[in-house]
TORKOL-4160 file (C-alpha; in steps of 0.2 Angstrom, whole numbers, padded with zeros to 4 digits, m for minus):
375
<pt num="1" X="0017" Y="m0076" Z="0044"/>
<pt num="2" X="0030" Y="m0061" Z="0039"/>
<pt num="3" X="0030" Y="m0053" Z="0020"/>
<pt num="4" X="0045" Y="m0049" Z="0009"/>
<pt num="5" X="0045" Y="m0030" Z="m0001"/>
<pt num="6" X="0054" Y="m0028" Z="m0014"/>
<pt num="7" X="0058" Y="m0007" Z="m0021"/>
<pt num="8" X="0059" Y="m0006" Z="m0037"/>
<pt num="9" X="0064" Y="0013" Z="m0039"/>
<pt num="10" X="0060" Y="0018" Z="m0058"/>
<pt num="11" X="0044" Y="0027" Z="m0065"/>
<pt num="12" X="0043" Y="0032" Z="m0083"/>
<pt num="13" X="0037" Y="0050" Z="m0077"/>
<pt num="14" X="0031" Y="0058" Z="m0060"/>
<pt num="15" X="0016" Y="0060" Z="m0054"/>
<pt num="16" X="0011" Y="0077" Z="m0047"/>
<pt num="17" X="0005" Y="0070" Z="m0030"/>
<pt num="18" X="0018" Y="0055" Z="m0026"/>
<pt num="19" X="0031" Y="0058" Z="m0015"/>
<pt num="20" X="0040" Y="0039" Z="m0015"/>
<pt num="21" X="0056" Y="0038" Z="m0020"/>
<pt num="22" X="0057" Y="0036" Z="m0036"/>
<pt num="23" X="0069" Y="0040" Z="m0054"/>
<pt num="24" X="0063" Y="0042" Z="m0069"/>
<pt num="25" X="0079" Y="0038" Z="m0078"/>
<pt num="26" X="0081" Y="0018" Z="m0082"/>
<pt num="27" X="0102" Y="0022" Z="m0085"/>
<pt num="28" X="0103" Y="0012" Z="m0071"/>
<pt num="29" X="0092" Y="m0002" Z="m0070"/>
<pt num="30" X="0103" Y="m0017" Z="m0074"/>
<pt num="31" X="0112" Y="m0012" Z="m0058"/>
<pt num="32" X="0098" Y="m0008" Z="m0047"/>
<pt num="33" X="0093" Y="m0025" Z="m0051"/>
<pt num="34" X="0108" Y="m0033" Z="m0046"/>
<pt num="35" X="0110" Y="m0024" Z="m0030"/>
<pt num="36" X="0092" Y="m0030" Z="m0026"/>
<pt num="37" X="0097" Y="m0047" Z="m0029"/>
<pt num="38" X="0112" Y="m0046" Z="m0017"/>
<pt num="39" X="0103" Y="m0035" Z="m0004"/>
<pt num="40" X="0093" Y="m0052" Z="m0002"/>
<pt num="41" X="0108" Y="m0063" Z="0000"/>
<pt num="42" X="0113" Y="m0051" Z="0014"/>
<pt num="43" X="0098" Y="m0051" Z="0025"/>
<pt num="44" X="0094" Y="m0071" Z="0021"/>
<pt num="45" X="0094" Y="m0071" Z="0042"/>
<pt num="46" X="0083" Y="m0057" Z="0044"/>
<pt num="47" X="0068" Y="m0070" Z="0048"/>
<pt num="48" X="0076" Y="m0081" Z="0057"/>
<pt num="49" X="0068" Y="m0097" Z="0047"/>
<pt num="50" X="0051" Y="m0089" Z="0050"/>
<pt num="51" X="0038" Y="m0093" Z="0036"/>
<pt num="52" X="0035" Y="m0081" Z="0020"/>
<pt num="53" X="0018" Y="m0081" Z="0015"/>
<pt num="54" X="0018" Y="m0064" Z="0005"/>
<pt num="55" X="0031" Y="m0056" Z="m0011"/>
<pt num="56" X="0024" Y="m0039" Z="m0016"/>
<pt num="57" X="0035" Y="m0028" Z="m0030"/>
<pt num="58" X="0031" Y="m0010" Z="m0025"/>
<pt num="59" X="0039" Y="0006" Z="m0029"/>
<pt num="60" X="0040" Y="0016" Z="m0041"/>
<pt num="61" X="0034" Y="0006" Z="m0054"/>
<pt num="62" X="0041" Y="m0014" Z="m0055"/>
<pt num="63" X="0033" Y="m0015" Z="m0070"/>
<pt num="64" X="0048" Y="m0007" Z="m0081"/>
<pt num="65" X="0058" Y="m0021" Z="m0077"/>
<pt num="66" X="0061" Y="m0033" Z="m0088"/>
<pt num="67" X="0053" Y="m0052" Z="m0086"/>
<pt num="68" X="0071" Y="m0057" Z="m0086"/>
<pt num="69" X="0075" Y="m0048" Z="m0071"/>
<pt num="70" X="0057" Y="m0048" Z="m0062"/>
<pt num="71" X="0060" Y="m0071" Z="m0066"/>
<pt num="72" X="0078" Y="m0066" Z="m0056"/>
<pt num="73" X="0071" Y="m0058" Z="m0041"/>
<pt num="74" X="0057" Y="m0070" Z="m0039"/>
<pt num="75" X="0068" Y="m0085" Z="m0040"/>
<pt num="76" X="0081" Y="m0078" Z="m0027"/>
<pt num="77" X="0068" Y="m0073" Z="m0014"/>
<pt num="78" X="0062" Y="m0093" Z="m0016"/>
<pt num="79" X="0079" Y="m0097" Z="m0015"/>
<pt num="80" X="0084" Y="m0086" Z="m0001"/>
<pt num="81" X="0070" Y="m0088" Z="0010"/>
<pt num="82" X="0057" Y="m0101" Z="0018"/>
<pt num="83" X="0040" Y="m0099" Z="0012"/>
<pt num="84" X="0022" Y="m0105" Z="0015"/>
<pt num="85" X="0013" Y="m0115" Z="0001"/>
<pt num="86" X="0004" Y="m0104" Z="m0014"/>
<pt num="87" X="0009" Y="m0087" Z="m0007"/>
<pt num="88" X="0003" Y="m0072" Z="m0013"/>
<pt num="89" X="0016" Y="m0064" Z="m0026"/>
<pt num="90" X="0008" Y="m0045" Z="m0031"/>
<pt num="91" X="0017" Y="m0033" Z="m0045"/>
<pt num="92" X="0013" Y="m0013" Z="m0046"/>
<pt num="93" X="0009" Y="m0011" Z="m0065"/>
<pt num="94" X="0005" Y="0004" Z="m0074"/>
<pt num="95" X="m0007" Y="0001" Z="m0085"/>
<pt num="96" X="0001" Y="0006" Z="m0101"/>
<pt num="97" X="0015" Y="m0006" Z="m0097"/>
<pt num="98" X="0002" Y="m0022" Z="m0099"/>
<pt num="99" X="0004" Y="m0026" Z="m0115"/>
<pt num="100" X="m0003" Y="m0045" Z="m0120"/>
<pt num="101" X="0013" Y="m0051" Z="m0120"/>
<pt num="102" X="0020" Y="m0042" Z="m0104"/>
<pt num="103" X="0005" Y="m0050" Z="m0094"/>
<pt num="104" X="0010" Y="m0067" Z="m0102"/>
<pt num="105" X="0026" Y="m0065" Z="m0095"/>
<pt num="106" X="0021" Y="m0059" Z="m0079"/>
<pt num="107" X="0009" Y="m0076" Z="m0078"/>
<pt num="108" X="0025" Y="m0087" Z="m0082"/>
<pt num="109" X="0036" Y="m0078" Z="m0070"/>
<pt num="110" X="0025" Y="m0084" Z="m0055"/>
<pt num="111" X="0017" Y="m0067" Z="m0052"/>
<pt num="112" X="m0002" Y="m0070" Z="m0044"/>
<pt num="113" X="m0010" Y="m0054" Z="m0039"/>
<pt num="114" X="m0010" Y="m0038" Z="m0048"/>
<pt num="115" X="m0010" Y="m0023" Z="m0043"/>
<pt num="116" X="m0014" Y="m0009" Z="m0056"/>
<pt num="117" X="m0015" Y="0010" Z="m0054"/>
<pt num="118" X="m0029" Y="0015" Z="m0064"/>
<pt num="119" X="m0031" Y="0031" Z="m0051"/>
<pt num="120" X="m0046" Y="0036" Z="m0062"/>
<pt num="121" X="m0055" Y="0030" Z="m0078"/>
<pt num="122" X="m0056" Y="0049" Z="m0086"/>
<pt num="123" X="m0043" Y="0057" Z="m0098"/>
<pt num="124" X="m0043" Y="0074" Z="m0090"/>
<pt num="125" X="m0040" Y="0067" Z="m0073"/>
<pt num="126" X="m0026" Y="0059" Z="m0078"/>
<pt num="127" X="m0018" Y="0071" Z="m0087"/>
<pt num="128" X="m0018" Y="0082" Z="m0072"/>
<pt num="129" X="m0010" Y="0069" Z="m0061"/>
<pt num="130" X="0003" Y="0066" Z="m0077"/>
<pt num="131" X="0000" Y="0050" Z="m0078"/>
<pt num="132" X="0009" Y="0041" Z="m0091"/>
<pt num="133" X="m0006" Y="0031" Z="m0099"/>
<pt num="134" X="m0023" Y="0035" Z="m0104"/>
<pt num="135" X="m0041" Y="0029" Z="m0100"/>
<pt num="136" X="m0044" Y="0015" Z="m0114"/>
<pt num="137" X="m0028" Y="0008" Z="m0108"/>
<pt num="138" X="m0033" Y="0006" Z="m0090"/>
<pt num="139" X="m0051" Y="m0004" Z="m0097"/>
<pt num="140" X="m0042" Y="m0014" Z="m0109"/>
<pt num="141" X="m0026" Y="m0020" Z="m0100"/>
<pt num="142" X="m0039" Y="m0025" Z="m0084"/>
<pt num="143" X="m0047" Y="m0035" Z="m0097"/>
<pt num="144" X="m0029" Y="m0043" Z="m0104"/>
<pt num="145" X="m0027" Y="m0047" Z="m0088"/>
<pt num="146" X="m0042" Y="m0059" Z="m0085"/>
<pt num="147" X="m0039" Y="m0066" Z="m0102"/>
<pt num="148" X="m0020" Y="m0070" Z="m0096"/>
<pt num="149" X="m0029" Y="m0080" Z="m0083"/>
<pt num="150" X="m0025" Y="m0066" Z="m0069"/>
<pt num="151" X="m0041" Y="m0067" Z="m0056"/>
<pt num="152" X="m0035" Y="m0059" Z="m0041"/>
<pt num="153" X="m0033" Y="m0038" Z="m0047"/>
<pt num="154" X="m0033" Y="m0025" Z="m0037"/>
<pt num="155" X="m0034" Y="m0008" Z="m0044"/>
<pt num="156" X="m0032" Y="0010" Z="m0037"/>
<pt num="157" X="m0044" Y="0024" Z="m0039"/>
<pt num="158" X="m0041" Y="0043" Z="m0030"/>
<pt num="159" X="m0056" Y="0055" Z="m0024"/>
<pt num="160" X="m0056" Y="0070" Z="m0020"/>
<pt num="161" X="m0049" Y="0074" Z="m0037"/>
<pt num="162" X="m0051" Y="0095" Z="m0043"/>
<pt num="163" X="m0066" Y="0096" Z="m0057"/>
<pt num="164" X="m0074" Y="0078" Z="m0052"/>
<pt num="165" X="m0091" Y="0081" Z="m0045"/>
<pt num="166" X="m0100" Y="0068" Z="m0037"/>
<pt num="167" X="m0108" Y="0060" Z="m0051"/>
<pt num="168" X="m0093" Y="0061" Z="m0059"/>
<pt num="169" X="m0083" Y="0048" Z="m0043"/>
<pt num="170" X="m0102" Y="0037" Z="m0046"/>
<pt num="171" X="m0098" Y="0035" Z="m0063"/>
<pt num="172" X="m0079" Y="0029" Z="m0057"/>
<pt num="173" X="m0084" Y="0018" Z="m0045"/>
<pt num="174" X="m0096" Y="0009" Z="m0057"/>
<pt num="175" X="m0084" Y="0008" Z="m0071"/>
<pt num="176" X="m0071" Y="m0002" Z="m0058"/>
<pt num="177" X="m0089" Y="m0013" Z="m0054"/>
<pt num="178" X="m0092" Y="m0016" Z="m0073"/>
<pt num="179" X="m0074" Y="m0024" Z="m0074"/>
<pt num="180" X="m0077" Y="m0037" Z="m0060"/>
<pt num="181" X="m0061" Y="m0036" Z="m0052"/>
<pt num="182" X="m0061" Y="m0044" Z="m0035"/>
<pt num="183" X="m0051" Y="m0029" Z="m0025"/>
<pt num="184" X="m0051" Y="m0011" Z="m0024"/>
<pt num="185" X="m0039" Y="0001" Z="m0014"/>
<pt num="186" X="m0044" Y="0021" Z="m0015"/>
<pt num="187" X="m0037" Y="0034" Z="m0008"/>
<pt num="188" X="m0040" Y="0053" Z="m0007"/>
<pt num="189" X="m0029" Y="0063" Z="m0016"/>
<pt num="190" X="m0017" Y="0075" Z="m0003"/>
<pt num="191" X="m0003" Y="0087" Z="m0005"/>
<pt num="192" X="0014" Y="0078" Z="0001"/>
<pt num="193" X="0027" Y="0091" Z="0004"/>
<pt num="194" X="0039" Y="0094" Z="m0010"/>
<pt num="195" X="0028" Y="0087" Z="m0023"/>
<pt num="196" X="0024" Y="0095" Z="m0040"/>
<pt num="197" X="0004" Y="0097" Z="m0033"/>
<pt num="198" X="0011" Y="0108" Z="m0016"/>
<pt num="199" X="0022" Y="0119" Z="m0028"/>
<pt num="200" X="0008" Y="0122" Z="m0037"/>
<pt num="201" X="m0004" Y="0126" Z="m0024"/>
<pt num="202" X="0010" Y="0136" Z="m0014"/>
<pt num="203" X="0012" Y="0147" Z="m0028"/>
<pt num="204" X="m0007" Y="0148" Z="m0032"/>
<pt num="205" X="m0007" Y="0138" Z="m0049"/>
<pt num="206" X="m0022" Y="0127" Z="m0041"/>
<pt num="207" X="m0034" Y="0128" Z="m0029"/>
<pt num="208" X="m0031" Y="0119" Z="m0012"/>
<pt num="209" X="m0041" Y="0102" Z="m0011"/>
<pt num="210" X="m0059" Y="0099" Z="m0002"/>
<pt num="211" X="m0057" Y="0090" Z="0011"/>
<pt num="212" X="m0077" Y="0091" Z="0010"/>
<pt num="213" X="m0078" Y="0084" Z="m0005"/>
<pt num="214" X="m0066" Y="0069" Z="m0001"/>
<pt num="215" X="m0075" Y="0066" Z="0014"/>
<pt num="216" X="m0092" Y="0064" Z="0005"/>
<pt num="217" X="m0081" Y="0053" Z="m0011"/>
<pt num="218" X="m0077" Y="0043" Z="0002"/>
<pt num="219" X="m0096" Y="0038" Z="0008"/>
<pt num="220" X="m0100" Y="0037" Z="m0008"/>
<pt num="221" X="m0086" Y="0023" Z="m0011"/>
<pt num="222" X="m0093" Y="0014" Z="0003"/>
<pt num="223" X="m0108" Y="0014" Z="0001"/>
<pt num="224" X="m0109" Y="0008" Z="m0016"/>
<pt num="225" X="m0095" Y="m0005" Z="m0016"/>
<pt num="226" X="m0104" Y="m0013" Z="0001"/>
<pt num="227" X="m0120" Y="m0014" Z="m0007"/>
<pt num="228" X="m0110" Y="m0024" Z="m0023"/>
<pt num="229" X="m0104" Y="m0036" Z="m0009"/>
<pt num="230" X="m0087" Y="m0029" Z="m0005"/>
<pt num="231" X="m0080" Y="m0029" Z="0013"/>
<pt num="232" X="m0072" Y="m0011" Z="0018"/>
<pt num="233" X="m0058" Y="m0020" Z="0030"/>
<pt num="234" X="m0045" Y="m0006" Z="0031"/>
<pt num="235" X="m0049" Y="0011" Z="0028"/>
<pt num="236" X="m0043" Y="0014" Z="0011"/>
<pt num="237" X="m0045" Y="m0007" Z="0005"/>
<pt num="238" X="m0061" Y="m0017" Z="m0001"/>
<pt num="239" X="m0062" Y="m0036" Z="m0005"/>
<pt num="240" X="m0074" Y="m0048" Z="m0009"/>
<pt num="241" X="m0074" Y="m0061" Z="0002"/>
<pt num="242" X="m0058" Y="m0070" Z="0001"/>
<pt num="243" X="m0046" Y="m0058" Z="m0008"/>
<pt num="244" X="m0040" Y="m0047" Z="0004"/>
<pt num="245" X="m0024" Y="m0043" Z="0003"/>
<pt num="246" X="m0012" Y="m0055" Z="0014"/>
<pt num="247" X="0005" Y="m0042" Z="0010"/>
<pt num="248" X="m0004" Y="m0027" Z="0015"/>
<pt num="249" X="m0014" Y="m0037" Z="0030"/>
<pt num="250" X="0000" Y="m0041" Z="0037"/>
<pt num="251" X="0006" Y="m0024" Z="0041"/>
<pt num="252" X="m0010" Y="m0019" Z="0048"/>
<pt num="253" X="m0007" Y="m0035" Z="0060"/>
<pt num="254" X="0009" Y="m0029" Z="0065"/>
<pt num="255" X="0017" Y="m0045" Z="0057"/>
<pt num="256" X="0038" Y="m0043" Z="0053"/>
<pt num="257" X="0041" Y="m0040" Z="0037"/>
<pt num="258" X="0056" Y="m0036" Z="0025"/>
<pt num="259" X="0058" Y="m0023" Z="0014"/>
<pt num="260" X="0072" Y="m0022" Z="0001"/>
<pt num="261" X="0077" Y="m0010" Z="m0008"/>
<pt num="262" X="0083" Y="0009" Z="m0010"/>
<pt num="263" X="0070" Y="0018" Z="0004"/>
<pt num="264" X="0061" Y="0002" Z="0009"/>
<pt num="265" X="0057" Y="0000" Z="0027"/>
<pt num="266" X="0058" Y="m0016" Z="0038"/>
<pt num="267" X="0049" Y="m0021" Z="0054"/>
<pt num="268" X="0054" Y="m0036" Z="0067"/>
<pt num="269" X="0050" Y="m0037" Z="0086"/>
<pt num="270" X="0056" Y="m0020" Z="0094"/>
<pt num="271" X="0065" Y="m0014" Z="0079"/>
<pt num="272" X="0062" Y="m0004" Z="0064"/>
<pt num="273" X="0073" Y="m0001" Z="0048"/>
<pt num="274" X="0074" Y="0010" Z="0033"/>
<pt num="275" X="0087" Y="0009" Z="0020"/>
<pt num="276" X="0096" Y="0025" Z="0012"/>
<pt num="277" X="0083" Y="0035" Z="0000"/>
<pt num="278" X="0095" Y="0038" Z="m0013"/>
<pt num="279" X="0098" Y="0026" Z="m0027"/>
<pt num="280" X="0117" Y="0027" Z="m0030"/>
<pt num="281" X="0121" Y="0027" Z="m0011"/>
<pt num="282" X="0111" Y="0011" Z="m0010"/>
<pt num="283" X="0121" Y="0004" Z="m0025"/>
<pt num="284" X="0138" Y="0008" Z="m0018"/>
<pt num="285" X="0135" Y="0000" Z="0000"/>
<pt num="286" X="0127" Y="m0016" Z="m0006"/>
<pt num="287" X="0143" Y="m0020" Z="m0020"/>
<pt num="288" X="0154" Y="m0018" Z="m0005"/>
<pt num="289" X="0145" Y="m0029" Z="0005"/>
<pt num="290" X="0135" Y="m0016" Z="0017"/>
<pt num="291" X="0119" Y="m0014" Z="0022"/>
<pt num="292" X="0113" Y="0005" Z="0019"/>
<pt num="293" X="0100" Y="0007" Z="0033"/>
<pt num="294" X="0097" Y="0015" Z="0049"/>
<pt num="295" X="0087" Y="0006" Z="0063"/>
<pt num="296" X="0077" Y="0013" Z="0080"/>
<pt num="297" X="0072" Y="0003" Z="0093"/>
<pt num="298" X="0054" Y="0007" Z="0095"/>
<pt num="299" X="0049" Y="0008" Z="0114"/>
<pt num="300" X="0034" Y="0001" Z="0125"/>
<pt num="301" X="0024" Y="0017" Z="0122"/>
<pt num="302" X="0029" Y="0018" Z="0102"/>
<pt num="303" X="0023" Y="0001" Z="0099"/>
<pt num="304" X="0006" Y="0005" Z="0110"/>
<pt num="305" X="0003" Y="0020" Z="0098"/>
<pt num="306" X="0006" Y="0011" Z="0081"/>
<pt num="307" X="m0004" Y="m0003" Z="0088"/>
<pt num="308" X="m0017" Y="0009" Z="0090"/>
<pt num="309" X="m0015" Y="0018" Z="0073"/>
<pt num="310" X="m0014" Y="0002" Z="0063"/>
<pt num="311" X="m0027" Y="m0007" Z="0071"/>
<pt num="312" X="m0041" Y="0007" Z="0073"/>
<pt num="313" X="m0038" Y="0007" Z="0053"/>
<pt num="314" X="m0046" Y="m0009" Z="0050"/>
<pt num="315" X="m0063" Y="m0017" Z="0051"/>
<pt num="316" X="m0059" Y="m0027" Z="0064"/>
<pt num="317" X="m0051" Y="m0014" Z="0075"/>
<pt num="318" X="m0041" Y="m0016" Z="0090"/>
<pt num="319" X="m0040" Y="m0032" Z="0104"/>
<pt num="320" X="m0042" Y="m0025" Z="0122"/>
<pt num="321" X="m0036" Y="m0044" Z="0127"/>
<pt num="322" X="m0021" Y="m0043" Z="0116"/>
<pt num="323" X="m0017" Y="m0027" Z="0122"/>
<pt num="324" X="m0018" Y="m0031" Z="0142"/>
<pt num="325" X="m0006" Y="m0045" Z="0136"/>
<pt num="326" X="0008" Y="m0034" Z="0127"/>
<pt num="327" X="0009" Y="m0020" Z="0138"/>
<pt num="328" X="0011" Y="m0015" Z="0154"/>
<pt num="329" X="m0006" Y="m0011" Z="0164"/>
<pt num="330" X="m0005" Y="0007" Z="0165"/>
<pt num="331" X="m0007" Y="0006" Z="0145"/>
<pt num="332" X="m0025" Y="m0001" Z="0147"/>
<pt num="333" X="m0031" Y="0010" Z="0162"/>
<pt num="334" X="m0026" Y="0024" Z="0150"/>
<pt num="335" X="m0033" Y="0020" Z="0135"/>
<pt num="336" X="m0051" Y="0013" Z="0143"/>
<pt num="337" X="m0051" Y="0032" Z="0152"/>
<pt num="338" X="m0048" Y="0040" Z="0134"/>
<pt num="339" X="m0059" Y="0031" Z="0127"/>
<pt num="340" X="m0074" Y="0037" Z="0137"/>
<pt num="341" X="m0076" Y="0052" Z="0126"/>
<pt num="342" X="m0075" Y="0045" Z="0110"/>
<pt num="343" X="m0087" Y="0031" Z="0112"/>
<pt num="344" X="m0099" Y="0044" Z="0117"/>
<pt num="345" X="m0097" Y="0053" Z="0102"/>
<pt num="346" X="m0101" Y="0036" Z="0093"/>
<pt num="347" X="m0084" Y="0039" Z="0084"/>
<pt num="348" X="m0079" Y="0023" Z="0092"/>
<pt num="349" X="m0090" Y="0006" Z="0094"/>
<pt num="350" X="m0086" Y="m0007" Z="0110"/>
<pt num="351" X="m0090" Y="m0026" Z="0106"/>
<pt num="352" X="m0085" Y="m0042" Z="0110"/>
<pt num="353" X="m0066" Y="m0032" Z="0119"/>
<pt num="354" X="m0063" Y="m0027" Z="0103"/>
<pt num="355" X="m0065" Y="m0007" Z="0099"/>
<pt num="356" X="m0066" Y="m0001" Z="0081"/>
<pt num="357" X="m0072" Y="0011" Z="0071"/>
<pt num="358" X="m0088" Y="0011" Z="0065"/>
<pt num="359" X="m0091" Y="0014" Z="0046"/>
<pt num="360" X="m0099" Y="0033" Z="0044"/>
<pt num="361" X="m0084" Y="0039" Z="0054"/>
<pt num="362" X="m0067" Y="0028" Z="0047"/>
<pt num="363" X="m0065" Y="0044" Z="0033"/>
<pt num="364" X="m0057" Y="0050" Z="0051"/>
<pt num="365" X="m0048" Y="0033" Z="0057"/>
<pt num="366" X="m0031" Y="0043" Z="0059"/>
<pt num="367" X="m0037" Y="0058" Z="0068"/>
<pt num="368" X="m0048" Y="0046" Z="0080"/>
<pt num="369" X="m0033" Y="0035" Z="0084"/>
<pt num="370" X="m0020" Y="0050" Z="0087"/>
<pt num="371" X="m0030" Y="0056" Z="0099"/>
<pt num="372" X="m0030" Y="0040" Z="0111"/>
<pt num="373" X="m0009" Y="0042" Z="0107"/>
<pt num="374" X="0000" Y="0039" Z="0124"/>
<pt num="375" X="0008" Y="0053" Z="0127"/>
């Protein structure tokens, strides 16, 4: 079943590593908003009746929005499109933004799933990354939350963080353990072009990163959330046994989904959408009625090598079977040649026509999958 996105373009300040599109000024909220709600109106054919079964606020950070304004956006997606029964409705929230009251309103409003960035539970590490909230108020708004009657939370945490020795990432992970929430995404922390981090880096102001020390952050994440009873089933994604994430999934699944918003993507069949990256140009097309997007048609060998990408990220892997049926045969004599190397080097596992990656190597899932790429 297909997803629905929603942008929500505001942040109360950067982060020195994010690279999404993003304002930190509110000015213009109110308007956003409304443009948001209309965008929907426009693209209420974009399924073609097809079944919702996921709403995920992303961004930026939707939890600066108003529970007037989130109550609007949730009631015009159900309005607009068709939806499976109790689908999975997630909000990004910051954590200094989860007041008592805020995740009260959040319940009421229909939101099921958080997601909270946490990205680390020490001071220091947050104040390099200038983030807006602080370590106490990451443990006690995941607390809130349970008591609001939230049970599905995921939270992020970043490795590979400068001044965070092993022991220190442990200590991390356990803290994330001790507060029993049910999912955890983690990712290493990397230098995105024009971010605050690469200025800083380019003009020698920090160190580069340790692509070591993420690497070893990473087994120990692993290792420690599989032995708590988590399942790794995408490389930077872990869930107890019935809360993965069905918005996220269905990406990895190659599933349509729309995204709405200033800088959100689309995906259906062949074809592949952005809209424009900059707020007011999004703003103007929508109020005359326009769509402000672009579109490619993806072709044979783009949808192979995105398969490949996407799939090769998760537990499961990718379906030898599904692959004979989608593309032409040439695609399968190529890849089972290209292959040959990799499962020798035990990068890749064969079982059951399905090849994935096993665990000690997925730190390298995108590497291992460009290399099979149809060229």
């Amino acid at each position: 079943m297909a997803g629905l996105y929603l942008h929500i373009p505001f942040c109360r300040q950067a982060c020195v590593y994010c690279d999404f599109h993003f304002s930190t000024s509110l000015k213009y909220r109110e308007p956003m908003v409304n443009a948001i709600l209309r965008e929907m109106e426009l693209q209420k054919d974009f399924f073609k009746g097809e079944t919702l079964q996921s709403l995920y606020f992303g961004g930026g950070t939707p939890s600066v929005l108003e529970h007037e304004e989130i109550v609007a956006l949730v009631q015009k997606a159900f309005k607009t499109f068709r939806w499976a029964e109790n689908p999975e409705i997630t909000l990004e929230a910051n954590p200094d933004d989860l007041s008592q009251e805020k995740l009260t309103q959040l319940k009421a409003a229909g939101i099921n799933r958080l997601s909270i960035g946490v990205q680390s539970f020490r001071d220091s590490d947050l104040q390099f990354m200038n983030r807006s909230h602080n370590a106490e108020q990451s443990i006690s708004c995941l607390q809130n939350a349970r008591q609001a009657g939230f049970n599905n939370i995921t939270l992020d945490l970043i490795y590979g963080l400068p001044n965070m020795d092993d022991e220190a990432w442990k200590d991390q992970v356990r803290q994330a353990l001790n507060l029993g929430v049910p999912h955890i995404s983690s990712y290493a922390l990397t230098v995105e072009p024009r971010t605050a981090l690469h200025h800083k880096i380019e003009k020698g102001e920090h160190r580069p990163l340790d692509e070591e020390q993420a690497a070893r952050q990473f087994k120990i994440l692993w290792e420690m959330l599989d032995k708590a009873g988590f399942e790794h089933y995408e490389v930077s994604n872990f869930a107890r046994p019935g809360f993965r994430a069905r918005h996220n999934s269905s990406y990895w699944q190659g599933r349509p989904y729309l995204g709405v918003g200033p800088s959100a993507h689309s995906f259906r069949a062949m074809h592949r959408y952005w809209n424009v990256s900059n707020n007011a140009l999004y703003r103007k097309a929508i109020e005359k009625g326009e769509l402000a997007q672009e579109y490619e048609e993806l072709s044979e060998k783009d949808r192979f090598n995105e398969y490949l990408m996407t799939a090769l990220r998760t537990r499961e892997g990718l379906d030898l079977l599904e692959i004979e049926k989608t593309f032409a045969p040439e695609y399968s004599y190529y890849l089972m040649k290209e292959v040959e190397p990799v499962l020798g080097k035990g990068q890749l596992h064969l079982q059951n026509r399905r090849l994935f990656i096993p665990q000690e190597w997925r730190f390298h899932s995108d590497g291992i999958a460009a290399s099979l790429f149809y060229i």
